[in-house]
LOMAR-94498 format. One record per residue (C-alpha): residue number from 1; residue in one letter; x negated, y, z negated. Coordinates in nm, 3 decimals. Each point is the difference from the previous one (the first is absolute). Example, Ala and Ser with C-alpha at 12.3 -4.5 7.8 and 13.67 -1.06 7.14 Angstrom:
<rs>
r num 1, residuo A, xx -1.230, yy -0.450, zz -0.780;
r num 2, residuo S, xx -0.137, yy 0.344, zz 0.066;
</rs>
This chain:
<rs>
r num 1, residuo X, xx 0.000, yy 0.000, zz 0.000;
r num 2, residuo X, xx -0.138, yy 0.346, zz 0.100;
r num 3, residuo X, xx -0.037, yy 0.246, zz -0.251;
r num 4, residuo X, xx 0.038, yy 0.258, zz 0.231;
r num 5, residuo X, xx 0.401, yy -0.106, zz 0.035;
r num 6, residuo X, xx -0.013, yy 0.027, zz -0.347;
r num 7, residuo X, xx -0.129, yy 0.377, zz -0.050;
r num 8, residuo X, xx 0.287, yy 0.052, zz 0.305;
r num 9, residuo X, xx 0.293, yy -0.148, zz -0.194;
r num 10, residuo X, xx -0.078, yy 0.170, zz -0.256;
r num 11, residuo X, xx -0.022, yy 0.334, zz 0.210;
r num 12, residuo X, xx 0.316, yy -0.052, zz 0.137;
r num 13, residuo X, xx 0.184, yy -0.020, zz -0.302;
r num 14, residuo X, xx -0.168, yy 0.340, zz -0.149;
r num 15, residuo X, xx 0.050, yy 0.168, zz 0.294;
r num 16, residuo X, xx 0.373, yy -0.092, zz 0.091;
r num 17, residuo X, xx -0.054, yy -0.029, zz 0.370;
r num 18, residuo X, xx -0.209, yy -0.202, zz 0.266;
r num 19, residuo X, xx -0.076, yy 0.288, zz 0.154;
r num 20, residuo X, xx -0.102, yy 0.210, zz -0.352;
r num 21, residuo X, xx -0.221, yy -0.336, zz -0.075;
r num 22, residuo X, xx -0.141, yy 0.019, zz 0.362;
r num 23, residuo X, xx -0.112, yy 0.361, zz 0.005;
r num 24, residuo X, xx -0.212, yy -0.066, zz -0.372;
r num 25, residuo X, xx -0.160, yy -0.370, zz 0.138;
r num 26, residuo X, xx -0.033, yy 0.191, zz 0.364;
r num 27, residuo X, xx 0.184, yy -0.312, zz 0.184;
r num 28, residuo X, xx 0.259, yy 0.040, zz 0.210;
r num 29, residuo X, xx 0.350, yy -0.064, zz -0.092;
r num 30, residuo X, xx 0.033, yy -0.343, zz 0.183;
r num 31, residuo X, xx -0.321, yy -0.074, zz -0.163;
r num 32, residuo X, xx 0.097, yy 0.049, zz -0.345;
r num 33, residuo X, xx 0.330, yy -0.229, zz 0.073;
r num 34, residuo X, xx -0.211, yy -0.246, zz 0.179;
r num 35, residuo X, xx -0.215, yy -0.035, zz -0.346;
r num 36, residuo X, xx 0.268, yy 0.005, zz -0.234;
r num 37, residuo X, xx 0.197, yy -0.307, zz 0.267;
r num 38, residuo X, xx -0.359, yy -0.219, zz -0.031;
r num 39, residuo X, xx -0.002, yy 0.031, zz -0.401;
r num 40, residuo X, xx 0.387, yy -0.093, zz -0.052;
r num 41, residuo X, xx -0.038, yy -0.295, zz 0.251;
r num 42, residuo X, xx -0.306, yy -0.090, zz -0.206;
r num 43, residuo X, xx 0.173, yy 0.039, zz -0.315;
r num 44, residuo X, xx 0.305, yy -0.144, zz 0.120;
r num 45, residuo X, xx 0.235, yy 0.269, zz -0.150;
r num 46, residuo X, xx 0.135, yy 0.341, zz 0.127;
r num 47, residuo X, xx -0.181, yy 0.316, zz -0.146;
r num 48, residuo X, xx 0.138, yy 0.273, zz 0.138;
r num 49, residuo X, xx 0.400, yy 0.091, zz 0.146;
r num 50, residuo X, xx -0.004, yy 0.282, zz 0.276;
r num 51, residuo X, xx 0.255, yy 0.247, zz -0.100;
r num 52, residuo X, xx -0.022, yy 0.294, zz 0.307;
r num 53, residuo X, xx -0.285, yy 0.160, zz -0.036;
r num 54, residuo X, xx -0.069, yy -0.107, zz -0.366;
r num 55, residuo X, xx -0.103, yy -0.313, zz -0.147;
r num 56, residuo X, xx 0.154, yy -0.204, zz -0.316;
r num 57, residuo X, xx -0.211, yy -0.275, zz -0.189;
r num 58, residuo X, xx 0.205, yy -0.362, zz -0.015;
r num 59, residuo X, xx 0.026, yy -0.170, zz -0.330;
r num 60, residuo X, xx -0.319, yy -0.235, zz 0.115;
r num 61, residuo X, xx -0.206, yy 0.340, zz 0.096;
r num 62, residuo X, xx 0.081, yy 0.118, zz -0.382;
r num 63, residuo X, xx -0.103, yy -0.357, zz -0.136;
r num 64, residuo X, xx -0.375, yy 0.044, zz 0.123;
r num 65, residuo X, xx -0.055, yy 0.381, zz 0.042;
r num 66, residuo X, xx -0.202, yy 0.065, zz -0.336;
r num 67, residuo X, xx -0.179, yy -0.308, zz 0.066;
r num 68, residuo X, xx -0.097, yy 0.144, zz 0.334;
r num 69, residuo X, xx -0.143, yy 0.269, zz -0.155;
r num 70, residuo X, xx -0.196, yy -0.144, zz -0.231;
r num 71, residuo X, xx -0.162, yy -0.248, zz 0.281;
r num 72, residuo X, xx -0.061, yy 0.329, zz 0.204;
r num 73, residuo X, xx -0.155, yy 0.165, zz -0.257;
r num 74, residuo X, xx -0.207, yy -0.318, zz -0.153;
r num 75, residuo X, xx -0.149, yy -0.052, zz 0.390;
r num 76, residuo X, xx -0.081, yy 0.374, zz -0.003;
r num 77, residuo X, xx -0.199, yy -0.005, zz -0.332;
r num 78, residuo X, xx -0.149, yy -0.341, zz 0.057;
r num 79, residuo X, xx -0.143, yy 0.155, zz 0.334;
r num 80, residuo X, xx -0.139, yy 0.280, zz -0.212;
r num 81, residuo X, xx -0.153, yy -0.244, zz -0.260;
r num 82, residuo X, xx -0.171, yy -0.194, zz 0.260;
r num 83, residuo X, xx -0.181, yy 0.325, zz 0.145;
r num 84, residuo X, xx -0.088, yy 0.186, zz -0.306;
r num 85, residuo X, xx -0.193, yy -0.078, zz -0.251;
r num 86, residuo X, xx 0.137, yy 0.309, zz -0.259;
r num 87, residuo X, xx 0.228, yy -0.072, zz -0.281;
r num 88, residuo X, xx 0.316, yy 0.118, zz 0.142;
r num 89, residuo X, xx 0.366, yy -0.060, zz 0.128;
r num 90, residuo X, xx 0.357, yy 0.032, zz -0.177;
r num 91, residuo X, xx 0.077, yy -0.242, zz -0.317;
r num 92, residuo X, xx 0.308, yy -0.089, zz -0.098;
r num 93, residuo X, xx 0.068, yy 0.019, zz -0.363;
r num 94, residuo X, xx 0.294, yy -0.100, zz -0.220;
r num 95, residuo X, xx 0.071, yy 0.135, zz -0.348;
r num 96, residuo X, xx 0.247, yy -0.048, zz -0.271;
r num 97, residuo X, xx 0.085, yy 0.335, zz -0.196;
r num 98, residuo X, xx -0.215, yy 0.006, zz -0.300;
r num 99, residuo X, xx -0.255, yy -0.039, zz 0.210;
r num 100, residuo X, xx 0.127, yy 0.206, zz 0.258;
r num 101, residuo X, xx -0.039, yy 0.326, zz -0.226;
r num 102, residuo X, xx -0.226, yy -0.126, zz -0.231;
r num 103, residuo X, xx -0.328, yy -0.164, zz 0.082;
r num 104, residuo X, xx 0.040, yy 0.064, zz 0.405;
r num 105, residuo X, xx -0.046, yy 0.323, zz 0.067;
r num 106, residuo X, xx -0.354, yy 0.015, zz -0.222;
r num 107, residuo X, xx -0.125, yy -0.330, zz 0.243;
r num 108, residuo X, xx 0.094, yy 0.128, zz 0.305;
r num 109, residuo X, xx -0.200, yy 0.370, zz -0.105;
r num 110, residuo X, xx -0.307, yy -0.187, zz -0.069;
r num 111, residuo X, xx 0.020, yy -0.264, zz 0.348;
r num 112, residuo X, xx 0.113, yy 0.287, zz 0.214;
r num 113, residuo X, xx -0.263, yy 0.236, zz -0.099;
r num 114, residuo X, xx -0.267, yy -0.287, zz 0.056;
r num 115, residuo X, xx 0.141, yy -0.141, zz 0.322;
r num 116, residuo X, xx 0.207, yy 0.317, zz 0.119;
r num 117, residuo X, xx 0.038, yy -0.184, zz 0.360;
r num 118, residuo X, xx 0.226, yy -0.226, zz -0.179;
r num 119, residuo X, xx 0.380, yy 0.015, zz 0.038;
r num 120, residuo X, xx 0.251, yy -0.085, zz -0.220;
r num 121, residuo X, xx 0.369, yy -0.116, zz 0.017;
r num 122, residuo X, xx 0.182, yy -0.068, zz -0.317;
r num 123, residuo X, xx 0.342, yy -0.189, zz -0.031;
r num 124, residuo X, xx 0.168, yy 0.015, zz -0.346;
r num 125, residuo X, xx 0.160, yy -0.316, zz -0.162;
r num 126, residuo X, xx 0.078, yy -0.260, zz -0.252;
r num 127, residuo X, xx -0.320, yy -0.200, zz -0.089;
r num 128, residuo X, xx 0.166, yy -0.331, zz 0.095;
r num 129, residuo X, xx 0.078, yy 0.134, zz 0.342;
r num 130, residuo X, xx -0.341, yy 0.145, zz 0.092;
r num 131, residuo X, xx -0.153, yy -0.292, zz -0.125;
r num 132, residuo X, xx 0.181, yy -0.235, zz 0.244;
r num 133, residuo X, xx -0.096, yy 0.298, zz 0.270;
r num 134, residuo X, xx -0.341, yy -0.057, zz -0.021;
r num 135, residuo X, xx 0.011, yy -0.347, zz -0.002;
r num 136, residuo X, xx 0.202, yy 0.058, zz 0.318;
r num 137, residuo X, xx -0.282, yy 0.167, zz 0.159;
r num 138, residuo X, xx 0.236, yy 0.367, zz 0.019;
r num 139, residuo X, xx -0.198, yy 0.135, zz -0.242;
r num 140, residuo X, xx -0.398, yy 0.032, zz -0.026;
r num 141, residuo X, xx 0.003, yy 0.024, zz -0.394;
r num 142, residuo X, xx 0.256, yy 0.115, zz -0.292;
r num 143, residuo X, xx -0.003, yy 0.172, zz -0.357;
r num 144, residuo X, xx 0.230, yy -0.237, zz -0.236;
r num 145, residuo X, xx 0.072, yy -0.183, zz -0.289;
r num 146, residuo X, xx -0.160, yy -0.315, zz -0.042;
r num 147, residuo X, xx 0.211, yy -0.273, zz 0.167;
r num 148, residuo X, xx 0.129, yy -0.263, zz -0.258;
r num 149, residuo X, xx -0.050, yy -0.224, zz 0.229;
r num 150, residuo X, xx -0.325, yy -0.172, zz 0.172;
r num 151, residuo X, xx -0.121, yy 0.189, zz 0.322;
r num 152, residuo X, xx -0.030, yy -0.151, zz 0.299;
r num 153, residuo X, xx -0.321, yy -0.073, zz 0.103;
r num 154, residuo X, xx -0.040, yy 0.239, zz 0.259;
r num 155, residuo X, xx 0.038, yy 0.270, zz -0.235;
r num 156, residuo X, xx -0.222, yy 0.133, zz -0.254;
r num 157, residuo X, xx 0.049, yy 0.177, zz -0.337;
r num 158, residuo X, xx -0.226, yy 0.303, zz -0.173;
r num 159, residuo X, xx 0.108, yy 0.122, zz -0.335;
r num 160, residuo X, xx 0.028, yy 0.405, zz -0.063;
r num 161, residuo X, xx 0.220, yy 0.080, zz -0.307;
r num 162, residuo X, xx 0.120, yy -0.208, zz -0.298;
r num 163, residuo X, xx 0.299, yy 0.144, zz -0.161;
r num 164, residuo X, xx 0.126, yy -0.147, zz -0.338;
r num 165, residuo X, xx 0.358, yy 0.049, zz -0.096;
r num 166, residuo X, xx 0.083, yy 0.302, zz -0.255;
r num 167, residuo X, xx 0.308, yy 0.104, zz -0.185;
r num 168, residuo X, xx 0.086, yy 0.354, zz 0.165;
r num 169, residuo X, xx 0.149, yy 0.199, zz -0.260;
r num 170, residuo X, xx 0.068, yy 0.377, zz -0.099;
r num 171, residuo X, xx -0.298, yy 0.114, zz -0.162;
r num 172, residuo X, xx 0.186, yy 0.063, zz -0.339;
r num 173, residuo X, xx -0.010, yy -0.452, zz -0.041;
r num 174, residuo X, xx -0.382, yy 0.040, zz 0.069;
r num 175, residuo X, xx -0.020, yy -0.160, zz -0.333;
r num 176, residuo X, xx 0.262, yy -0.282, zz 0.055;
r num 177, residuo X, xx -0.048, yy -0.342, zz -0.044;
r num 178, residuo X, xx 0.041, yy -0.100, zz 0.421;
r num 179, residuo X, xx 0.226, yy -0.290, zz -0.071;
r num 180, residuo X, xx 0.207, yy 0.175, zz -0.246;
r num 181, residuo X, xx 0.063, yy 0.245, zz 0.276;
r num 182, residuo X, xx 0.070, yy -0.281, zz 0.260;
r num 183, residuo X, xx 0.273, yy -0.125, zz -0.237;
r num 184, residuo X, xx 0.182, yy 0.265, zz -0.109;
r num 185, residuo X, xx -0.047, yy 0.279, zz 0.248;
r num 186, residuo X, xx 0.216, yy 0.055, zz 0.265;
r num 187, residuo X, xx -0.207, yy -0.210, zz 0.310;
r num 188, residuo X, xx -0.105, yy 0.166, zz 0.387;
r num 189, residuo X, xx -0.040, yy -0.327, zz 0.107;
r num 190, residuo X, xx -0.313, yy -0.023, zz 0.326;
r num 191, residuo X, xx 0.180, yy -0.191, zz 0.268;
r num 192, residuo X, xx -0.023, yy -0.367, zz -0.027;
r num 193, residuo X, xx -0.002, yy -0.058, zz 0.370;
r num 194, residuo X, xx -0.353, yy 0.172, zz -0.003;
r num 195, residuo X, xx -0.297, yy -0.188, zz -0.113;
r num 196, residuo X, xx -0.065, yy 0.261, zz -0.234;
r num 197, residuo X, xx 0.346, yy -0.006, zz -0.111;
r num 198, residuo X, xx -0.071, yy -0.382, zz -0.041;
r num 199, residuo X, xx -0.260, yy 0.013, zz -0.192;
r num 200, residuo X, xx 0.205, yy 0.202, zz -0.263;
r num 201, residuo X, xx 0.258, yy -0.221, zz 0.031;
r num 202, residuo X, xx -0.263, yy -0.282, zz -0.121;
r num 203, residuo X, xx -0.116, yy 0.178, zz -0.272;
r num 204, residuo X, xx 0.352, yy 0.053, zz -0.165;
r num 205, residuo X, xx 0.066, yy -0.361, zz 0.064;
r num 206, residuo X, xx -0.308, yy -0.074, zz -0.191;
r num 207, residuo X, xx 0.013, yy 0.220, zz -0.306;
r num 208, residuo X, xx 0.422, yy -0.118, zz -0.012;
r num 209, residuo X, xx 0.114, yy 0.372, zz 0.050;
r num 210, residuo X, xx 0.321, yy 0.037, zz 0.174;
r num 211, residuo X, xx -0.010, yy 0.400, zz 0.017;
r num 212, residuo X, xx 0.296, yy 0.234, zz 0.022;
r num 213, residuo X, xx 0.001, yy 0.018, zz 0.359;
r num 214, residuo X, xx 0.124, yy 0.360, zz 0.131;
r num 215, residuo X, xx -0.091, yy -0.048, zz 0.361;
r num 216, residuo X, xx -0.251, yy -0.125, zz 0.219;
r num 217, residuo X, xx -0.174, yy 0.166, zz 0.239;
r num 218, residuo X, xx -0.302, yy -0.039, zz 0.297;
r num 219, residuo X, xx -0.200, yy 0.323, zz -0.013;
r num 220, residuo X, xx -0.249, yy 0.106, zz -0.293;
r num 221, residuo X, xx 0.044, yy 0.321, zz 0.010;
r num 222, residuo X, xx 0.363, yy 0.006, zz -0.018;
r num 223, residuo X, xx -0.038, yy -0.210, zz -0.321;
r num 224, residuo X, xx -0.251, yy 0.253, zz -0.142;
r num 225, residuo X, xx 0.204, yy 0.256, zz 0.064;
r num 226, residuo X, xx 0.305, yy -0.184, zz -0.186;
r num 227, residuo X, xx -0.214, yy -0.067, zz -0.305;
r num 228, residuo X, xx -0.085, yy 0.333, zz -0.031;
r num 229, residuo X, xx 0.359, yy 0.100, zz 0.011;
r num 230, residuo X, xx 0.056, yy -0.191, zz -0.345;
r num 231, residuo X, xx 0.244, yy -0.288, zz 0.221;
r num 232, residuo X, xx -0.243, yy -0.261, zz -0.156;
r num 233, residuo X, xx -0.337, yy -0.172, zz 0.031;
r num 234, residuo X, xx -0.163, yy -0.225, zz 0.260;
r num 235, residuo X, xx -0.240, yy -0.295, zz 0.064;
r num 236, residuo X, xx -0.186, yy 0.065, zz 0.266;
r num 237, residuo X, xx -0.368, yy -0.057, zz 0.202;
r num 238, residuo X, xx -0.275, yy 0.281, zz -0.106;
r num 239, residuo X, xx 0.062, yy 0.108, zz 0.357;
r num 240, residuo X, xx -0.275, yy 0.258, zz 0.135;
r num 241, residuo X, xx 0.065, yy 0.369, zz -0.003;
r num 242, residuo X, xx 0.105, yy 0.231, zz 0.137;
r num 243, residuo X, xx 0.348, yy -0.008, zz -0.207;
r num 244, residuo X, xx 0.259, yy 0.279, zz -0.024;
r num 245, residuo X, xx -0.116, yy 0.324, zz -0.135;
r num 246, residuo X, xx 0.098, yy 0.158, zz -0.324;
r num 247, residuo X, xx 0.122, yy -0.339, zz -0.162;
r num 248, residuo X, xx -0.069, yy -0.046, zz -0.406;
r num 249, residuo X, xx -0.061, yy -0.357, zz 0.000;
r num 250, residuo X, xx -0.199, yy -0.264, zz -0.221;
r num 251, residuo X, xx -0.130, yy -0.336, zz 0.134;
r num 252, residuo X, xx 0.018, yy -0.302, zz -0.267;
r num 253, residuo X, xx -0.211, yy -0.308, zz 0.025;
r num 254, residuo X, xx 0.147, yy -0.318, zz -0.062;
r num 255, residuo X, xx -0.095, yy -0.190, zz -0.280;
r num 256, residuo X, xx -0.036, yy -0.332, zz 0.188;
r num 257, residuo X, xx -0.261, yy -0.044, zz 0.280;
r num 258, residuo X, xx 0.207, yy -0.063, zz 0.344;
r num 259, residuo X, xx -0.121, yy -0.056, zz 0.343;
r num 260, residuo X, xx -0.006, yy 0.356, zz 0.159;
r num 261, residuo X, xx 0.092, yy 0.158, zz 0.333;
r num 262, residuo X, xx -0.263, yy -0.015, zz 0.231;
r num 263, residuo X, xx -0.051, yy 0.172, zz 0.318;
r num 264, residuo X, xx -0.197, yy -0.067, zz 0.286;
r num 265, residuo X, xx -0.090, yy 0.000, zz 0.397;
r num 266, residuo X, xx 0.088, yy -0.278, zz 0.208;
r num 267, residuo X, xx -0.106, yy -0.086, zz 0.386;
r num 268, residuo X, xx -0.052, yy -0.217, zz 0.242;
r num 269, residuo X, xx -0.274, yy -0.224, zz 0.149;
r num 270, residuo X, xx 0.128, yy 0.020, zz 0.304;
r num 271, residuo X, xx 0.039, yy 0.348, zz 0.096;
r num 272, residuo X, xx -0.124, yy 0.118, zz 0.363;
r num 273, residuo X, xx -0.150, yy 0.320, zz -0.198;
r num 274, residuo X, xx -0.178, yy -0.198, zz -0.193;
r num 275, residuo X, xx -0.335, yy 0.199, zz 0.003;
r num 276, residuo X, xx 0.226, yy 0.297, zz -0.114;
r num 277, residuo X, xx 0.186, yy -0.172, zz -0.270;
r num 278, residuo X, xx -0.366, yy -0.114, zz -0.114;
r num 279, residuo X, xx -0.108, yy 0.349, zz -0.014;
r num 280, residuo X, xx 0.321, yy 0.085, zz -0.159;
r num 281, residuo X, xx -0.024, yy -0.282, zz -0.258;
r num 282, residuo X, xx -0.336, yy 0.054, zz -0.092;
r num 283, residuo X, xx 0.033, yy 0.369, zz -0.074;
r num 284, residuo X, xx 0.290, yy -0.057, zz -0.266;
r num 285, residuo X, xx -0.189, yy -0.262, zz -0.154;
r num 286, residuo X, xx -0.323, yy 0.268, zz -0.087;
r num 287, residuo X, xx 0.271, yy 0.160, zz -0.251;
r num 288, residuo X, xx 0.187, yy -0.069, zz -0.329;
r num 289, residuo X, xx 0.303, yy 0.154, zz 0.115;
r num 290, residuo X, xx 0.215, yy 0.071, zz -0.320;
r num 291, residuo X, xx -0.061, yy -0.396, zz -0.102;
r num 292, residuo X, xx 0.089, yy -0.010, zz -0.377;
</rs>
């Protein structure tokens, strides 16, 4: 299969038209539609529906249009990697949200300024999900939780940050006993479905607390901000700053030693940038970023 019907399918659907598509490829009109006929006999599906002078894309051309992107692109950059011998190109990153505004942005400072010919896309997520993205090969690498469950083996796994759970509480209980807290205050409960959440979950299960649940909710910083408010206290990861400004706030220790939160980087073996995830890798690993 030619690549070059590729990069024209995919012209034809951003520009609308044959004839839009032909002008930016410079083909003729008949030569665009002669490309685009060769690829959907090769695929064995119809791509594109004439409508006038406009073009729609069927339900078959919507199935494998990001795909076709990414195999454009990939052939592009794997040309590029074969010619130069720079550290350079595009990665593809996933992170999940406390690492997303948290440890991120202080990485990426310290690898762009070092390899400035590097660029960067980022695509936000749940941890679970951009793991099984990179292990899919649609991401390069990803900031997230640690997976409680065994990589595959064309994956691999560097710790950054270990974050043990705390009691979040208004900073007038700073002298609270943490599980008298848990049982009798009001409970912001971190969502179970996370692994964070999870792992709080565990820990209440383990010290037989059943906490006076007043809801439950996914984002950090919306629990902060609730504790602050007096509507209770919370169990939650020592997640990295930044946190909301202007909160009065007191983090507790737990009395009993529990496995902690830890976050990490995760990417593949296999990746066609693999000189530039190298690079990439080996520049995060020359710091302690945040690790507690």
């Amino acid at each position: 299969m030619d690549t070059k019907f590729l990069k024209t399918f995919v012209t034809v659907v951003d520009c609308g038209s044959m004839a839009a598509a032909a002008r930016q490829l410079n083909l003729t009109p008949a030569g665009v539609a002669q490309q685009i006929r060769t690829l959907e006999r090769q695929i064995e599906a119809p791509l594109i529906r004439r409508a006038g002078r406009t073009v729609t894309v069927t339900e078959a051309g919507v199935r494998i249009l990001e795909r076709t992107r990414n195999v454009i692109q990939n052939v592009a950059e794997l040309r590029t990697m074969a010619i130069d011998d720079s550290v350079g190109g595009e990665l593809k990153l996933g992170a999940c949200n406390t690492a997303l505004t948290g440890i991120l942005p202080d990485i990426l400072a310290n690898v762009v300024a070092d390899f400035p010919q590097i660029g960067v896309t980022i695509q936000p997520g749940l941890s679970i999900d951009l793991h099984r993205s990179v292990e899919n090969g649609q991401l390069d690498a990803a900031f997230v939780l640690q997976a409680p469950f065994t990589l595959s083996k064309t994956c691999c796994w560097h710790l950054l940050r270990e974050e043990p759970l705390i009691v979040l509480a208004p900073e007038s209980m700073k002298n609270c006993d943490p599980h008298e807290l848990l049982t009798t205050q009001p409970f912001i409960r971190y969502d179970r479905n996370l692994w964070g959440g999870n792992l709080a979950d565990q820990y209440l299960n383990q010290v037989g607390i059943s906490p006076n649940e007043r809801c439950e909710l996914a984002a950090l910083n919306a629990i902060a901000v609730m504790v602050d408010r007096g509507l209770g206290v919370s169990l939650v990861p020592d997640w990295a700053k930044p946190w909301p400004e202007g909160l009065n706030l007191t983090r507790i220790a737990l009395p009993i030693t529990f496995e902690p939160r830890r976050i990490g980087v995760v990417w593949s073996r296999s990746s066609i940038r693999s000189r530039l995830l190298e690079a990439f890798i080996q520049e995060i690993k020359k710091a302690n970023y945040g690790r507690i």
